[in-house]
N, C-alpha and C positions, 0 to 999 in steps of 0.2 A: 922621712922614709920614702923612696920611688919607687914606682908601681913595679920594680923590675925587680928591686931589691926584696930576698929572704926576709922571713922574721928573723931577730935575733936570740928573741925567746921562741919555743914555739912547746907547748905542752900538748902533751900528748891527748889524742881527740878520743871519744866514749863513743861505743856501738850506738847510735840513737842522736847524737849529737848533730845536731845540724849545721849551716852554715855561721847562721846568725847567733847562735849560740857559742859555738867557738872562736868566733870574730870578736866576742864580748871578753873570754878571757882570755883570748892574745891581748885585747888592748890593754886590760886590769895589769895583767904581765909586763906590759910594756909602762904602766904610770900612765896610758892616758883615759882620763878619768869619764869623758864623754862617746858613744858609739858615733856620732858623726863626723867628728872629728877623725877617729881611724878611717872611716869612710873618704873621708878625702883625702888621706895618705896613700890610699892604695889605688883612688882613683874612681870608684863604683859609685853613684849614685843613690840617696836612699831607694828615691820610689823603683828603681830595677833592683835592687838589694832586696827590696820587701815582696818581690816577685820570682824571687829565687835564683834573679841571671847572678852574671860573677861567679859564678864557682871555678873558672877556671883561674880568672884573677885568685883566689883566695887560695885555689890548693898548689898554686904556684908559687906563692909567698911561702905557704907552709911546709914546701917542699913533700907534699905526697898524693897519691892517685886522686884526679879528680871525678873518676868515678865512684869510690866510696860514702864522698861528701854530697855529691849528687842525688845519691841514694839516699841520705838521712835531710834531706833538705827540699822543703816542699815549695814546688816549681810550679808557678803558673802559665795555663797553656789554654788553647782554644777550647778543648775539651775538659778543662778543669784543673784541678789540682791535681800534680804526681807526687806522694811520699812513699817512700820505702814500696816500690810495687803496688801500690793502688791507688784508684784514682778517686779526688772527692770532688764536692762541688766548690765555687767558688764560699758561697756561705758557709760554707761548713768547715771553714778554712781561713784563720788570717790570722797576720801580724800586727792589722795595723787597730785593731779592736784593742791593744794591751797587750800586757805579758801575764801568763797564769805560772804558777809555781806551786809544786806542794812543799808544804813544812816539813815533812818527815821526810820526803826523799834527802832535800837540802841536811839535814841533820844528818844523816848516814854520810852523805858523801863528807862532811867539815868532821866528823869522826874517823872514816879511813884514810884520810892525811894530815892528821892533826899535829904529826913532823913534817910538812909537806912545805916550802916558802910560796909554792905557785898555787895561783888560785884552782881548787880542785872543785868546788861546788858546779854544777854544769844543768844547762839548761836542759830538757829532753823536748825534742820534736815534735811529739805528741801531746805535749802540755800546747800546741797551737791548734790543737783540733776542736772547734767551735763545739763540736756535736756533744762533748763530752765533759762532765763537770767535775768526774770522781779519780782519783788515783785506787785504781782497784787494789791493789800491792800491798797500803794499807789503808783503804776504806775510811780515807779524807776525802774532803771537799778541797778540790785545787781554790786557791785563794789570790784573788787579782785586785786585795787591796792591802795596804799596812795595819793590822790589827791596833797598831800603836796608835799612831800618824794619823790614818784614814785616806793616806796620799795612796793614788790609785800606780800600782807597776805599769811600765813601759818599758821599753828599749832602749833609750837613751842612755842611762848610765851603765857601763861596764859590769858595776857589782850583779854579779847575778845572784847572791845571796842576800842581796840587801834594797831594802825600799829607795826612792830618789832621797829620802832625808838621810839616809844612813842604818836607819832601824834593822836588826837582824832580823831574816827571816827564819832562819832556824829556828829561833828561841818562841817562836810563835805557834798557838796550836790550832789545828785545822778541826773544821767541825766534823763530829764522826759520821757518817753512814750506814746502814744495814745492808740487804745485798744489793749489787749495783751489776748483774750479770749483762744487761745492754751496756756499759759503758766496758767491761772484762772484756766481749765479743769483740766489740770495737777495736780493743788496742790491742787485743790478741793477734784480730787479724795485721794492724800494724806493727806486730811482734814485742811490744811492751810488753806483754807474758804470755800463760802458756795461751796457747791456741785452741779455740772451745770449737768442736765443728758443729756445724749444722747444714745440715742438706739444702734447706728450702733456701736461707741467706747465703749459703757458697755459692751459688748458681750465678749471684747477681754481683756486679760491682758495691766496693765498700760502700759509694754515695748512695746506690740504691737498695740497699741494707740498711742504712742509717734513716730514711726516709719512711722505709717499709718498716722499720720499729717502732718508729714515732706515729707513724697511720695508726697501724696496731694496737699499740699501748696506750693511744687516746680514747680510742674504742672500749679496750679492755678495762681501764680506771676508771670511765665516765659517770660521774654522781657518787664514786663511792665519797670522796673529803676534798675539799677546795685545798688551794696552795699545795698544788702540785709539782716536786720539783726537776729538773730534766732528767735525773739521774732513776728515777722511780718511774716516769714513764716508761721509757729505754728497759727499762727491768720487767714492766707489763708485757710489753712487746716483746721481748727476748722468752718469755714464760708460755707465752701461747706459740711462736712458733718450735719451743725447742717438746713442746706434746702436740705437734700437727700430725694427722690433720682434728682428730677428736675437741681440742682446747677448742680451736676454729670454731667447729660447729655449733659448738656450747656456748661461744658468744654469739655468733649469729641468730642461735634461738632466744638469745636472752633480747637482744637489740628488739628482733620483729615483735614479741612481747611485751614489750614496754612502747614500743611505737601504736599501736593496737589496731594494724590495718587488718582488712578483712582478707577474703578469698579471690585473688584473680585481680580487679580490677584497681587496683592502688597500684602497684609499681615495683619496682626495686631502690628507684631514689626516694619514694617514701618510707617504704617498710624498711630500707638498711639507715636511712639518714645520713649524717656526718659520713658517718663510714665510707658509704656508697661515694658522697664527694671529694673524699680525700683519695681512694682509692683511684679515683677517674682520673685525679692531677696527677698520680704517680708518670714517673718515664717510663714509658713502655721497653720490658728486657722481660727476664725469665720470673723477676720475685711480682712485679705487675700482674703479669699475665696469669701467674699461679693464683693469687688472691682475685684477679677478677674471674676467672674459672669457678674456682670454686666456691664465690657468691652467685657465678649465672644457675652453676647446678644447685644449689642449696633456692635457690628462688623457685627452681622449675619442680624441685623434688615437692616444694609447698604450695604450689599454684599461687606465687606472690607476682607474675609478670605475664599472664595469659598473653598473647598480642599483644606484647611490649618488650622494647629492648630493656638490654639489662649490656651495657658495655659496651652499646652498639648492635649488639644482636639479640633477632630476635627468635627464642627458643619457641616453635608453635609446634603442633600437630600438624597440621594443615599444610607451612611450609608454603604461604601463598600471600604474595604484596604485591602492590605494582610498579612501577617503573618509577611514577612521581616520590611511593613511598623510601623506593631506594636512594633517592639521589634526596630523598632527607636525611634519610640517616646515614648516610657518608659527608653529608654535609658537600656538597657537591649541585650543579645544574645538572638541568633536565637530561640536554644534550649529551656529555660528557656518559652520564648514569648509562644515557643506553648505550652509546658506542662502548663502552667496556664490558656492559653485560652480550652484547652483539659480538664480541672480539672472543669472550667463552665460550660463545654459545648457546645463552640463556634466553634470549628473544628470538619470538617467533617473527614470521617474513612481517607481517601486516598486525601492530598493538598501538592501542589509541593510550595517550597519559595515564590514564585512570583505568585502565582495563586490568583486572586480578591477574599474574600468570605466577607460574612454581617458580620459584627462585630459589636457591639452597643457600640455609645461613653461611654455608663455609664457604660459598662465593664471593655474597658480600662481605665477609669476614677478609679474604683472599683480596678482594679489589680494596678494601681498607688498609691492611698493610704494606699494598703496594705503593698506595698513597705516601704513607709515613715517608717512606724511601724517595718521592719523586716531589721536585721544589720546582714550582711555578716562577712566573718573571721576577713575584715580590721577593720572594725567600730566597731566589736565587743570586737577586742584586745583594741581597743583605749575605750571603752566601762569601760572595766573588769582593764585597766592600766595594761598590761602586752601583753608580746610577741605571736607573731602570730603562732609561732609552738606550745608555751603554750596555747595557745587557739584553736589549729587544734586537741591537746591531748584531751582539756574536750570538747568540741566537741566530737569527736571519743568514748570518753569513754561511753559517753550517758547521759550528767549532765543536758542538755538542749533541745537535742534530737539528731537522730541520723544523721545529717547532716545539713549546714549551708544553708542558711539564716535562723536566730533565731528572735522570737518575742521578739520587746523589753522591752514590758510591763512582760514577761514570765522571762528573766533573772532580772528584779528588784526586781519582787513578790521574784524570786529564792534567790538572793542577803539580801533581808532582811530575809527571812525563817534560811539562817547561819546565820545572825547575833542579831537574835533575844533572846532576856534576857540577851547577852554581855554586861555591863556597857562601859558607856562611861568615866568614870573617873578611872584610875585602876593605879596600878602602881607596874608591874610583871619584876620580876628579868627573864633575858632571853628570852622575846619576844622581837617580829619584826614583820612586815607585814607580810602576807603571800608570795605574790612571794620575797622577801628579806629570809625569813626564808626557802623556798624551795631550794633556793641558798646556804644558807651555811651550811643543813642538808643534801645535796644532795640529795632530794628529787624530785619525778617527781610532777608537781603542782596536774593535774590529778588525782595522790594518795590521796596529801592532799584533794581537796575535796571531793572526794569519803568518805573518812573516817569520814569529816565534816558531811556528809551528813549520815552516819551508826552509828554516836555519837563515834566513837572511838577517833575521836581529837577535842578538845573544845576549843571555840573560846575564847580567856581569855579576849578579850577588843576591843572596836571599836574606830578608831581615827580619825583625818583626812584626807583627801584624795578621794579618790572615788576608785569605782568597788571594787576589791578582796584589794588594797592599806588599804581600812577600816580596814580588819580585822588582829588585832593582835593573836598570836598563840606562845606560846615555842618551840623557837627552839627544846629542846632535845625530848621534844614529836612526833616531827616532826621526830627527826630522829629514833625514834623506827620504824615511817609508813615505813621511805626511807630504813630501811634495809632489813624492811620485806618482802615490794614490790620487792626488786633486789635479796633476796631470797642470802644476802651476808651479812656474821658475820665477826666481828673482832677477833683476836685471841685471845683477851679477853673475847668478848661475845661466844667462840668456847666452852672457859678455863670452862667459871661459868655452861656452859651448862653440861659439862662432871666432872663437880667439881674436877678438878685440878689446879695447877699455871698457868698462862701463858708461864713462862721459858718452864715448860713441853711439853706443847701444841706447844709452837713455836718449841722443839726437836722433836714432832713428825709427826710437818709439813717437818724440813729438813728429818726425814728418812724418809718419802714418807706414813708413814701411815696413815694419812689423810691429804686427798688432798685437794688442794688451787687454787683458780682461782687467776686474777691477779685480781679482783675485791673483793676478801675474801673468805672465807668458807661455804660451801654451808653446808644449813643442812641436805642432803641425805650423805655428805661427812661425818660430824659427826654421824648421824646411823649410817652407813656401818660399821667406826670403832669401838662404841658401841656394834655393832653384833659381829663383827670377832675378837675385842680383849677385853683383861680381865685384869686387874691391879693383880701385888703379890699381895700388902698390901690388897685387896677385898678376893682376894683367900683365901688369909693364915685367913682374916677377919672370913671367912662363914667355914671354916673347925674346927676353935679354936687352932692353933701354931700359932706360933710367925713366921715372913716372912722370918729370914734366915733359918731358920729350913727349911722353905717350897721351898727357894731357893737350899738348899743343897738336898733335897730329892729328885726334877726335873733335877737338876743339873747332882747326880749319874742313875738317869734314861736315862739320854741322849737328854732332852728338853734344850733346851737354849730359852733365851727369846730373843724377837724380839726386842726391846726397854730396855735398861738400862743405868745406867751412866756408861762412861762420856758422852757418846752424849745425853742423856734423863736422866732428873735428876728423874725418877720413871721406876719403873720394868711394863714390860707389856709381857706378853705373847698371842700368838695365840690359839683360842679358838680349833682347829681343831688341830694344833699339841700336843696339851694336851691330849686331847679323842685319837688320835692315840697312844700315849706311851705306850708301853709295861709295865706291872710290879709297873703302880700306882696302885694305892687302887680303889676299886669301889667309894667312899665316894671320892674320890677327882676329878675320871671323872664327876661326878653327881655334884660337884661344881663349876667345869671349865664350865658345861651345862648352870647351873642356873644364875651363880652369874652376 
C-alpha cells in the first residue's frame, strides 16, 4: 500500500477512538497482523506515531476529516498533552508505558457485532491516561496484563481484543471496585461519561486537577490502611473537594492535631507536613492558589505562622521586614529586591540592608508573580533551545529588550511574529533550524534575527521542536547575513566584486595590493584598490588601442606596472604613477583619472 493510496477496508471509527487505535483495526481489516508493519505502509514513524503527528497521513488513507481524529488522539506538544479539549501532562499520559484495556467494555463491543466480519472491538483514548486505573461505566480495574498468559499488552499487535499470544480479552474478568468518583471526574471531563462539575477543579486545567486530587487525597487517606491504590486516592481527593470548603477544614484541623505543634512559633511546613510540601510543588493556576489560600488563612486563623511565610508570604500584624528579608523570600538578590520595591514605591530615599520598613504582603506577593512570568539568561536559553552566550547576544542586541529578565508572554508573542505565514509542511533544499544553520554559515544568531526581524532573511518553514529550533531558514541566505555582519568576503566574493578571476584576485592579495585579514577581505580593502589601481585592458578599453600597444607606450615612458604575469595573471597599474609620467598624452592622463 503507498502512502497516497485509500484503505481498501476502512471501518467505521467510534467517538473516542483515537489514531492509534483505529490504525490497529484497519490493519486487523487488512490481515496485517503487526502495528509496524502498517506503519511503514503508510509511511509514519513509530516514535512520531506514539506522539500523536500523522493524523493527517491517516485520515487521508481513511478518507475523512482530520479534525475529528485529531480530537480523540492525544498529541504531544511543548505544553503537554492535548486530548479531546484538555490538556495533560506528559506523565500522565502515554503510549509508550503499554496498552490498558477493560474486559467488560471489550465484551459489549464483540456482543454488538457479533454478525459483524470486521474487527468491531475498539480501543478508547482514555484507556491512555496514566492518571487513571478504573473504568467507571462498570467499576473494573483496566487490566495491562493477560490474566491467562501473564504476557503484558502493547501495541504491537493489531488484535485489540486479544493479548500478543492470542488469549481473548473479553473472556477475562477485571477486578471489581467500589466508588472511583476521581477516576468518573476525570473521564468525564474527557467525555467518557457524564460530566460531574465542580467548581474548585473547573477552574483549573484537567493536569492540574489530577495533581490537585492526588495532593489531596494523600492528605485525606494518610494512616488510615497501607496499599493504597490509585483509584481510592483520586476518590479521597475528589470527596473533600466536591464538600469544599468545610471537608478542607476538617482535615487541616485533623493534620495540625496529629502534628502536635504549639502556638505561633512552628510554622506552616511543620504544622501542615506532607501537605504543606506537596501543595508548594503544585503549578501555580487557580486549583494552586485556592489550596494555598486557604491553608495561609487556616494558619493565620490559628496562630500556626506568627512571622512566618506560609506560601511565600508572610501574614503579620505588624506588616514590617526588611529589605534583606524580602529578597529571601522571593528568593532573589539584594540588589534586584530593592530596585522592584523602589519601582512600587515601597523604599524610603536613605534604608540600610537590615533596617525594618512596612512592606505589604500583597506587594511581595505582586513582585513574586511577576517573577513567575519573567525568565532570566538561563530559562530563557532553555526557553529559545539554544546557548546562553547566544542568548546574552539577542539580548544585547535589543530583540527583546535591553536587558534580562524578559517577559515570557513578550518573547512567544515575539516568537510567532518570525514565524508567522511560514508553512508547516515544506520541503527546501538547504535549510536547517536556525541555531544549526548559524552554525554552519558562520553566522552570529543575533544577526540572523535581526534580519528576520528587517525581512532581509525569511523563514522558509516551521517544524518541530520549540523556541528558535521551529524555525527553518537557508543556510546560504544565512551566509550572505554572516559575511556582511563580519564585513569579511571570500576571494571569490572579492573576484565578482571587482569583476575579475579569482586566480587574479588571489595574485593580488600575494602582492600586497589588497589586503586580507585572516578572517577575509574587507570591503574598505576592495575600494582602496578600486581607488589607487586601474586594470591595462580598462585603460587601453576607454582610450580605443589595443593593450599591448598601450603596454608599450607606458612601457617606453618609463611606467611599469604594479601587477602583471607571472605573479598576476592581469596587468594593473597605479593610478598616481600614471598621472605622474612624463610625455603621456593628455587623453591618456584623463583616462588613468577616470576609468
Amino acid at each position: 500500500m503507498r502512502k497516497t493510496e485509500i484503505f481498501a477496508i476502512r471501518p467505521r471509527r467510534n467517538d473516542g477512538e483515537g489514531m492509534i487505535g483505529y490504525l490497529m483495526r484497519v490493519a486487523a481489516a487488512h490481515g496485517v497482523p503487526h502495528l509496524p508493519e502498517m506503519l511503514i505502509q503508510i509511511g509514519v514513524p513509530w516514535f512520531k506515531f506514539a506522539q500523536g503527528r500523522g493524523v493527517d497521513v491517516v485520515a487521508a488513507t481513511a478518507a475523512f476529516e482530520p479534525s475529528d481524529l485529531s480530537f480523540d488522539t492525544g498529541q504531544v506538544g511543548i505544553g503537554g498533552v492535548s486530548l479531546r479539549g484538555e490538556t495533560l501532562r506528559a506523565r500522565q499520559w502515554s503510549v509508550h508505558a503499554g496498552r490498558r484495556a477493560c474486559p467488560d467494555c471489550l465484551r459489549e463491543d464483540a456482543a454488538a457485532a457479533a454478525d459483524s466480519r470486521l474487527p468491531r472491538q475498539w480501543h478508547r483514548t482514555w484507556w491512555d491516561v496514566r492518571a487513571t486505573t478504573v473504568c467507571p461505566g462498570h467499576r473494573v480495574k483496566l487490566i495491562d496484563r493477560c490474566r491467562r498468559c501473564g504476557e503484558r499488552l502493547d501495541f504491537r499487535s493489531t488484535a485489540v481484543g486479544e493479548c500478543p499470544k492470542g488469549h481473548a480479552l473479553a473472556d477475562q474478568v477485571g477486578a471489581s471496585v467500589g466508588d472511583a468518583m476521581g477516576d468518573a471526574y476525570i473521564l468525564g471531563r474527557l467525555g467518557a461519561g457524564p460530566r460531574i462539575v465542580d467548581v474548585s477543579l473547573d477552574a483549573g486545567s484537567l493536569a492540574n486537577a489530577i495533581d490537585a486530587l492526588g495532593t489531596v487525597g494523600a492528605a485525606a487517606i494518610a494512616g488510615k490502611h497501607t496499599g493504597i491504590e490509585r483509584h481510592e486516592l483520586l476518590h479521597a481527593g475528589f470527596d473533600v473537594f466536591s464538600r469544599w470548603p468545610a471537608a478542607f477544614d476538617a482535615l487541616l484541623d485533623r493534620i495540625v492535631a496529629v502534628s502536635g505543634t504549639g502556638l505561633g512559633r512552628w510554622g506552616a511546613a511543620r504544622s501542615y507536613g506532607r501537605l504543606h510540601e506537596r501543595v508548594q510543588g503544585l503549578e501555580s493556576g487557580p486549583i494552586a492558589n485556592l489550596l494555598k489560600r486557604h491553608i495561609r488563612q487556616h494558619a493565620l486563623e490559628h496562630g500556626l505562622a506568627i512571622s512566618r511565610s506560609v506560601f511565600g508570604v508572610t501574614d503579620t500584624p505588624t506588616d514590617v521586614c526588611s529589605v534583606s528579608h524580602v529578597a529571601a523570600r522571593l528568593a532573589m538578590g539584594f540588589e534586584r529586591a530593592r530596585r522592584e520595591l523602589k519601582r512600587r514605591g515601597h523604599l524610603p530615599v536613605r534604608t540600610r540592608r537590615g533596617t525594618p520598613i512596612r512592606i505589604p504582603s500583597a506587594a511581595i506577593e505582586e513582585i513574586r508573580n511577576e517573577g513567575r512570568n519573567l525568565l532570566g539568561v538561563g530559562s530563557l536559553s532553555e526557553f529559545l533551545g539554544i546557548g546562553r552566550t547566544q542568548t546574552r547576544r539577542l539580548v544585547a542586541a535589543g530583540v527583546f529588550g535591553r536587558e534580562a529578565p524578559v517577559r515570557r508572554d513578550k518573547v512567544q508573542t515575539f516568537l510567532g511574529r518570525l514565524s508567522k505565514g511560514a508553512p508547516t509542511k515544506f520541503a527546501v533544499a538547504g535549510a536547517a533550524p536556525l541555531p544549526a544553520a548559524c552554525r554552519i554559515a558562520r553566522c552570529n544568531i543575533d544577526v540572523a534575527v535581526v534580519a528576520m526581524v528587517g525581512g532581509n532573511l525569511t523563514v522558509c518553514g516551521v517544524g518541530a521542536g520549540h523556541g528558535l529550533q521551529r524555525l527553518f531558514v537557508r543556510v546560504s541566505d544565512l551566509r550572505l547575513q554572516g559575511k556582511s555582519s563580519r564585513d569579511a568576503m571570500t576571494v571569490e566574493d572579492a573576484a565578482k566584486s571587482l569583476d575579475v578571476k579569482w586566480r587574479t584576485m588571489r595574485g593580488l592579495v600575494r602582492l600586497g595590493l589588497v589586503r586580507a585579514r585572516r578572517r577575509g577581505i574587507s570591503a574598505a580593502a576592495v575600494d582602496a584598490f578600486r581607488r589607487d589601481y586601474v586594470s591595462g585592458a580598462r585603460l587601453a578599453q576607454a582610450l580605443g588601442v589595443r593593450p599591448r600597444t598601450l603596454m608599450k607606450t607606458l612601457s617606453d615612458a618609463g611606467t611599469t606596472p604594479a601587477a602583471a604575469p607571472p605573479r598576476c595573471r592581469q596587468v594593473f597599474y597605479r593610478r598616481a604613477d600614471l598621472v605622474r609620467t612624463r610625455g603621456l598624452d593628455r587623453r591618456l592622463r584623463a583616462a588613468a583619472e577616470e576609468s
